[in-house]
N, C-alpha and C positions, 0 to 999 in steps of 0.2 A: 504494500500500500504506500504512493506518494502521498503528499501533504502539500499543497498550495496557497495562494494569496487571493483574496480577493481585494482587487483596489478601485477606488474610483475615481469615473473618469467622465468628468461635467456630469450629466445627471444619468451616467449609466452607471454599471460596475461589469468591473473586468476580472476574470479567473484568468490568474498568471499559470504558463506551463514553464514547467524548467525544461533544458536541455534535454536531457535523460527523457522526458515524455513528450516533447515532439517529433522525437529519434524513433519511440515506439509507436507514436502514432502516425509517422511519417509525414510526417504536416509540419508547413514552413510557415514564415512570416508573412503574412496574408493570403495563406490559405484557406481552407471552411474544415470543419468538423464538423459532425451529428452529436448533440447531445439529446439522449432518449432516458424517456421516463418509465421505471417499470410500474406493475402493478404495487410492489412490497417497499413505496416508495423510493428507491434506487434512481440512479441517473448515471448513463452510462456514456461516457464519450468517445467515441468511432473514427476513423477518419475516414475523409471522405470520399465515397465510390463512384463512378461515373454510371456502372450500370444502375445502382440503385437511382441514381440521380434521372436517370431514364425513367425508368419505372414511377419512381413519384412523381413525374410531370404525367405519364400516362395517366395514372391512380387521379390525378386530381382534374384534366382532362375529362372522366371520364365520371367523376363526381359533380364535377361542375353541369354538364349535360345532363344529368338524372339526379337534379336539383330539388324540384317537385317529389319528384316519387323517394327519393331518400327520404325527402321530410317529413312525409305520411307514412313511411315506415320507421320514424322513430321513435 
């Protein structure tokens, strides 16, 4: 387990990666990451895919069009 900073910056805040976890995550300086949230409250940061990155423009594509009918099935 690392241990990181959270700093802020104008009216955001920023989760610092050290060295050691952009190397794992393979993610540079201005890159993108996934951070995902589980059910057992967990938050898991990924780096970033290009096929997923496919997939969720399809996924949202595809939600956006069955707009209606998602919302009557909710």
């Amino acid at each position: 387990m690392l241990k990181t900073c959270i700093l802020k910056v104008g009216s955001s805040a920023v989760v610092t990666l050290s060295a050691e976890m952009r190397e794992a995550l393979v993610a540079c300086e201005g890159g993108a990451v996934y951070v995902v949230g589980g059910d057992d409250g967990c938050w898991k940061i990924m780096p970033q895919n290009p096929e997923l990155d496919v997939a969720l423009a399809a996924a949202y594509l595809v939600m956006d069009e069955n707009y209606n009918m998602l919302q009557a099935l909710a």
